[in-house]
N, C-alpha and C positions, 0 to 999 in steps of 0.2 A: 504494500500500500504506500503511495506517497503522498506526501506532505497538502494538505488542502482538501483530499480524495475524502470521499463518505467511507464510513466501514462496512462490508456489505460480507463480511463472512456468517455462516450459520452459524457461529461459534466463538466468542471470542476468551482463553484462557488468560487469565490474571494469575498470577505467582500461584498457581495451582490450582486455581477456582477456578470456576465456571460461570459464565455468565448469558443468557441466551439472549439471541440477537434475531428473531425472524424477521426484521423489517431493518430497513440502512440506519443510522444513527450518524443525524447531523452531526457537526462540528459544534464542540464547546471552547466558545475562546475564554481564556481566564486574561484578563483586564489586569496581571499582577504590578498594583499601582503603588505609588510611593509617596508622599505630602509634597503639593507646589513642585509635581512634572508638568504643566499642564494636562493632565489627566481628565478634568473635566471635559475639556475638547473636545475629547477623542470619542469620549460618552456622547457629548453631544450630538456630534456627527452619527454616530451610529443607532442613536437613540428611536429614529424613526423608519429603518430598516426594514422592509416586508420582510425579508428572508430573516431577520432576527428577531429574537425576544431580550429584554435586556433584564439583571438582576444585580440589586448590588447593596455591596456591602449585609449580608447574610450573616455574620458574624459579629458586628456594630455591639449588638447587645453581649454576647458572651464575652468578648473582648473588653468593654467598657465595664459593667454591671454584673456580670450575675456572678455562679457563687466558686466559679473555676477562673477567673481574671489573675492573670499573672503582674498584674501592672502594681507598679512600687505603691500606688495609691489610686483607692477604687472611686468610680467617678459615681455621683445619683441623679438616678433618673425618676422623672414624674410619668413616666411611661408605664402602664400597665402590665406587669409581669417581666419587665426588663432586668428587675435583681436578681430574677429565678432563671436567667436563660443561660442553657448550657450550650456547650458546643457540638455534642449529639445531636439534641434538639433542633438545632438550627442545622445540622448536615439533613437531620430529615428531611425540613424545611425544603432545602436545596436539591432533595433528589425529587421529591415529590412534585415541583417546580420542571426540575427538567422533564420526567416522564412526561409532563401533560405539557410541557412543549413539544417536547419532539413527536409526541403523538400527533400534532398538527402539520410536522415534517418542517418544522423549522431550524434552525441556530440559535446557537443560545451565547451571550454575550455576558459574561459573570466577570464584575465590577469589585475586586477587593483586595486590598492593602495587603499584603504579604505580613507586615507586624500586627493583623487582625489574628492570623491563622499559625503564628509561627510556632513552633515547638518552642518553651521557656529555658529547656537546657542551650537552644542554637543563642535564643535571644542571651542570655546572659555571655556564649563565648562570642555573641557577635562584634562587642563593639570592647575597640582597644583603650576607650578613654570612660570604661564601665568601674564602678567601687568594687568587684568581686561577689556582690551578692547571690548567695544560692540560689539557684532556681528552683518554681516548682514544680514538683509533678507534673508531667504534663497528663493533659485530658484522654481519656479513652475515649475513643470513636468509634463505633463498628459499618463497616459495610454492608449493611443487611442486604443489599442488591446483590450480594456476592455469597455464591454456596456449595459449599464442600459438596463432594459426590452424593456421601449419605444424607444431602439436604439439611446435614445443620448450618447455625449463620455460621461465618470466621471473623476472630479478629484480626484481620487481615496483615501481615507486614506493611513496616514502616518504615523508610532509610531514608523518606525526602523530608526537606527540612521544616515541612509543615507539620499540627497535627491531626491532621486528615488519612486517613489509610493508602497506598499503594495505587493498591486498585483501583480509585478513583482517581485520584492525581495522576494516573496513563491515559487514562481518558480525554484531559484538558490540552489543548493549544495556547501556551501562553505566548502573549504578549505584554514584554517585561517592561517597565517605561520609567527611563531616567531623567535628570535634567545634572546642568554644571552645579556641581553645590556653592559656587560663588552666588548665583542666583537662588537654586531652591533654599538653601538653608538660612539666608539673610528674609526670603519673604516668609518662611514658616515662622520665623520669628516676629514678624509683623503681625501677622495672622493670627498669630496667639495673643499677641499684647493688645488688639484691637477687639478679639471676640474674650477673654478670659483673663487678661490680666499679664502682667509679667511672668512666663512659666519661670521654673525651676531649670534652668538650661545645664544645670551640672548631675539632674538625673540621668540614670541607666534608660526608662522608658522614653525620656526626650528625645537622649542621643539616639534610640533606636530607629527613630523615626528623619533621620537626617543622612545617616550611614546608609552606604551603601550594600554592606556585607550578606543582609539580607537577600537581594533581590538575587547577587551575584551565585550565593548558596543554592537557589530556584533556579537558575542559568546551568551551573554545573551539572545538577542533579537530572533534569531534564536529557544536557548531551550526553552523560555518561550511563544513563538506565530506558531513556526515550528515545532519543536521538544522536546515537551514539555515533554521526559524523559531522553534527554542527560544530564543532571547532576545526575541521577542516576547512569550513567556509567563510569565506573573506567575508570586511564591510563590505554591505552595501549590497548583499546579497537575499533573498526573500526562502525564509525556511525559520521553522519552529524548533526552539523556540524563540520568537521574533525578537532582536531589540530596538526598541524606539526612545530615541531623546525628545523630550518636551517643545524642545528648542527648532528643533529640524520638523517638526508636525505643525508649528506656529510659520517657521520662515518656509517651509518648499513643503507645504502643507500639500499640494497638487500630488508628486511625486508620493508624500509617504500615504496618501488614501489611497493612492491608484495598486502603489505595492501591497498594502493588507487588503484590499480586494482582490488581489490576481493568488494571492496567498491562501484566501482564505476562499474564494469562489465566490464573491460576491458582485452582484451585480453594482456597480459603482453609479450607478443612477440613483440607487435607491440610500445615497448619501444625502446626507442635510450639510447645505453650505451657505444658507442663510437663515435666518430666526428673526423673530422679536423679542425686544427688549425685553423685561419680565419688569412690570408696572410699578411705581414706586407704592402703590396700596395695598402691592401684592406681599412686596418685600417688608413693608413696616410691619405686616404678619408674621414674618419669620424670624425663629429665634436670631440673635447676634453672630451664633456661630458660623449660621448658613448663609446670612447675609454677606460673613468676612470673607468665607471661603468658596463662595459663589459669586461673586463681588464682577470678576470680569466676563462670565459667562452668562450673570444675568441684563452687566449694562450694557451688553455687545448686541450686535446683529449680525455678525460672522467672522469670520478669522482675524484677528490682531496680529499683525507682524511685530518681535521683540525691537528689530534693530538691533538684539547684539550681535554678532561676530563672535566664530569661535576662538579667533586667536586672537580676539582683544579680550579675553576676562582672565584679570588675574587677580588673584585673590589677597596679594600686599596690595593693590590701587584699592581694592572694595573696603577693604579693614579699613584702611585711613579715611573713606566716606560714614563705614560703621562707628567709628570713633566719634566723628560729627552729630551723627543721627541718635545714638544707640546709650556711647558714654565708652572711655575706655573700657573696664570690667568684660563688658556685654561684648565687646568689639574683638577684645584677645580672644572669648570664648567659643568668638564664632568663627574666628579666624584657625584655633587650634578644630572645631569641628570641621571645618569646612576641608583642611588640609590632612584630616584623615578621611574623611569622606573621598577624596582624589583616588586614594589606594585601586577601589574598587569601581568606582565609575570608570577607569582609567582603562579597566580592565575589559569590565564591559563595552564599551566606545569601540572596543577591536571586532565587533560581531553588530551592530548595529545596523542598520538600513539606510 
């Protein structure tokens, strides 16, 4: 089978399991996003898609609230049953979803943050500027779509660096989505000090969400059990699993839609490349957070070009603007995040599109 193609075998085995296939099973792209890639974008754009369904962030509540949250400090929600949501829970959620997509013969478009779903032991060794904190347990998942000969469920193996099972995560086509952390890491900090306050920028769960280590972990894991010769393939080439930069979807925005549809089999018509603004009556309804971090998606009516250049961002000119804007403190902080963030974007940049 390759790359973009329907599955269309009677059969398809998973690390030993079985799973039965009498009808083709669309393509599931997994959206593996990361804070201020332009990421909204890419949702947007795809968001109206005949051939898709979209779904996102499925794990928001497990992740923030409920009562398996690995995070340094648990956030509350006024949302009904958000303290109780497990990450089971919400994988059923998500298969249940796709069955009765794909039962329409559609694509499925899944929208979510890689430090929504990561394993707690990767998150703690993932970042080099982390206190050492132990991780916790990570959560049991089971595959109940997936069944031993004699019909019991399995709990299926796990080696990839979510805590999601195997046998699901073979299933997904990701599309992995970076930006420069001179850029992402200076606006997540905006975005935080405008919706919530000054974060805590010298947490392990802050930094996690700045660092690139994570996505690169999903990168690896993917070429080496999925697609065991996407590191033989150069930039700029079209194969799963995909990487896209923020910055290159914003400035040659043409070029990177045209490649995830010839990639993915999509009809590139059935792209949205213009919108309406989303009303100021609408938005003074939405909490602050959505407002901050929707901000450009909702005052837009279609694609913004950055203006940067990849070979003008350097991250000693940005500091000395952060120092201006921000305060020294804030400015080193971002400056030392920003410059271990490089490690792994740098890395990733080598397979991008």
């Amino acid at each position: 089978m390759t790359d973009g193609e329907l599955m269309l075998d009677d059969e398809v085995v998973l690390n030993g399991s079985h799973r039965s296939t009498e009808r083709a099973i669309p393509l599931r792209i997994w959206h593996c996003t990361h804070p201020r890639t332009a990421s909204n974008l890419l949702a947007k754009q795809f968001e109206n898609h005949p051939q898709l369904a979209l779904k996102g962030y499925t794990f928001f509540d497990a992740h923030l609230f409920g009562p398996e949250s690995a995070r340094e400090w648990k956030a509350t929600s006024d949302k009904p049953g958000a303290d109780k949501a497990t990450y089971q829970n919400s994988f059923n959620e998500l298969q249940q979803f796709l069955e009765r997509i794909e039962q329409e013969g559609k694509s499925v478009f899944i929208k979510e943050h890689i430090s929504f779903i990561l394993d707690p032991a990767r998150k703690a060794a993932s970042s080099p500027l982390s206190n050492g904190r132990l991780p916790q347990p990570c959560p049991r998942v089971v595959d109940e779509t997936v069944q031993s000969i004699d019909g019991q469920t399995l709990v299926t193996e796990r080696t990839n660096p979510s805590v999601l099972p195997d046998s699901f995560m073979r299933t997904l086509s990701p599309i992995i989505q970076i930006r420069h952390p001179v850029l992402s890491v200076s606006s997540r900090y905006r975005a935080s000090c405008k919706s919530r306050g000054p974060p805590d920028i010298f947490a392990v769960e802050y930094l996690l969400q700045d660092l690139y280590a994570a996505p690169r972990m999903v990168f690896d894991w993917y070429s080496e059990h999925v697609y065991p010769n996407r590191k033989l393939i150069a930039r700029g080439a079209q194969s799963w699993p995909l990487v896209l930069d923020g910055e290159d979807l914003v400035n040659d925005n043409e070029r990177v839609i045209s490649a995830i549809c010839t990639l993915a089999n999509l009809d590139i018509q059935g792209v949205t490349n213009e919108w309406q603004p989303v009303s100021e009556d609408l938005k003074s309804k939405q909490p602050v957070n959505v407002q901050t971090y929707l901000s450009t998606i909702q005052n837009s009516s279609g694609v913004i070009k950055s203006g940067y250049k990849e070979g003008n961002l350097s991250i000693d000119k940005e500091a000395e603007k952060w120092t201006g804007e921000f305060g020294s403190e804030v400015a080193n902080r971002l400056k030392e995040i920003a410059e271990a963030a490089m490690v792994d974007y740098t890395y990733l940049t080598q397979y991008r599109i």
